[in-house]
C-alpha positions as a Python dict, from the first residue, in 0.01 Angstrom:
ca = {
    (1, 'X'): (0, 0, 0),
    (2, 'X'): (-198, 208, 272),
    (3, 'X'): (-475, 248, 41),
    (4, 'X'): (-465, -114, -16),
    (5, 'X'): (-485, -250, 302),
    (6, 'X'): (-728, 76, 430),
    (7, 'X'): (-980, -3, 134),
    (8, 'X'): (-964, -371, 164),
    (9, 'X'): (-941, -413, 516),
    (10, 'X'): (-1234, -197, 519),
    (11, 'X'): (-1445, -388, 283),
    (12, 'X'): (-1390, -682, 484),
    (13, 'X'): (-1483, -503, 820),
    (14, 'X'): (-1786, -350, 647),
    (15, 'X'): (-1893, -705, 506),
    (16, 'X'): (-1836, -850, 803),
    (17, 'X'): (-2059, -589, 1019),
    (18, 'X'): (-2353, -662, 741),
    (19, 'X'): (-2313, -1053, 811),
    (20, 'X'): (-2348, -1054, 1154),
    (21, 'X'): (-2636, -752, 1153),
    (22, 'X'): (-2833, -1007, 954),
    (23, 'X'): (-2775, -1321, 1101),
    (24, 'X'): (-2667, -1269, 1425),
    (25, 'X'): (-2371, -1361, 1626),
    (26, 'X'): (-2385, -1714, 1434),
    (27, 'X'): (-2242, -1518, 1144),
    (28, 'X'): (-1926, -1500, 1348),
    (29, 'X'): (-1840, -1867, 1217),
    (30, 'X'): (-1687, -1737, 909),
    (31, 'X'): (-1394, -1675, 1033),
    (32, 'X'): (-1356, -2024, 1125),
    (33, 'X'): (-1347, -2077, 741),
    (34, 'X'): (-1007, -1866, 693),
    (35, 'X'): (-760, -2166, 763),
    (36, 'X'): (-894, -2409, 571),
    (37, 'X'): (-951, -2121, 229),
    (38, 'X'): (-588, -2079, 323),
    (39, 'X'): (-485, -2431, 291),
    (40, 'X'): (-694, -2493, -32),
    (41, 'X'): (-594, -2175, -230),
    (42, 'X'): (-244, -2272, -90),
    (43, 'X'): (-250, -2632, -256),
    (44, 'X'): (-455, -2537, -578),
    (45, 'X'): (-243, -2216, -656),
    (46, 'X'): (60, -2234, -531),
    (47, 'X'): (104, -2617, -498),
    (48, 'X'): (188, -2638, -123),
    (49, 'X'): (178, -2958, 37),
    (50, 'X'): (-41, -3008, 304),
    (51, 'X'): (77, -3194, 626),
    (52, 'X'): (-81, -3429, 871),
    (53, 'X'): (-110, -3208, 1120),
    (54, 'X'): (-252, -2910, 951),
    (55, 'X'): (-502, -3182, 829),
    (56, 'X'): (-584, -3224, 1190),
    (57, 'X'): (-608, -2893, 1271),
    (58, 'X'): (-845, -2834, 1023),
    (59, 'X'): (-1100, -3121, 1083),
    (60, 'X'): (-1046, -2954, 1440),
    (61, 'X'): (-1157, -2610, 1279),
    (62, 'X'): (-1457, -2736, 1131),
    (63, 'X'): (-1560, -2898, 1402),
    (64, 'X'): (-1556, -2586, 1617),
    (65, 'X'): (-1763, -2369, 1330),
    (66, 'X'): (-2005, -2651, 1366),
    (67, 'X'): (-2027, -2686, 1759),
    (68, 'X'): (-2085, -2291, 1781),
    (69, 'X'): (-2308, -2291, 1488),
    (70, 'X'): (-2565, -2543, 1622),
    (71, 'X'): (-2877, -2451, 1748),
    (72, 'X'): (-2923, -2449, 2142),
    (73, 'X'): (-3242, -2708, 2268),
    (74, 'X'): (-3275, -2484, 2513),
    (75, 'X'): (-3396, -2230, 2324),
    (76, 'X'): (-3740, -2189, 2157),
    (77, 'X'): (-3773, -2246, 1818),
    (78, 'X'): (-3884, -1929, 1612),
    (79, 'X'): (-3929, -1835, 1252),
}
């Protein structure tokens, strides 16, 4: 089990390090994503049902990964 969580946890920490050397903090929104992978693999593998309010929440999520994701006018454009 140590090995488990060590390796995998790891992974993720390395993968995660990789993202956000690449794209910048933006890469941070990701995370934001966990809830609502949750929810889905929850209904589509283990046949959960989903309630209102975690329906909410997640339209709440995504709006939040898209408010810090957008690109700030005040900043110059580059490419």
């Amino acid at each position: 089990m140590v090995a488990l969580g060590v390796l995998s946890t790891g992974l993720a920490f390395a993968a995660f390090i990789t993202l956000i050397g690449r794209v910048g903090p933006r890469g941070s929104v990701a995370v934001y994503f966990i809830p609502v992978v949750a929810i889905g693999v929850g209904v589509a593998l283990a046949g959960d049902s989903v309630a209102p309010l975690s329906l909410a929440g997640t339209a709440l999520v995504l709006i939040g990964a898209w408010l810090t994701s957008r690109r700030d006018p005040t900043q110059p454009r580059t490419i």
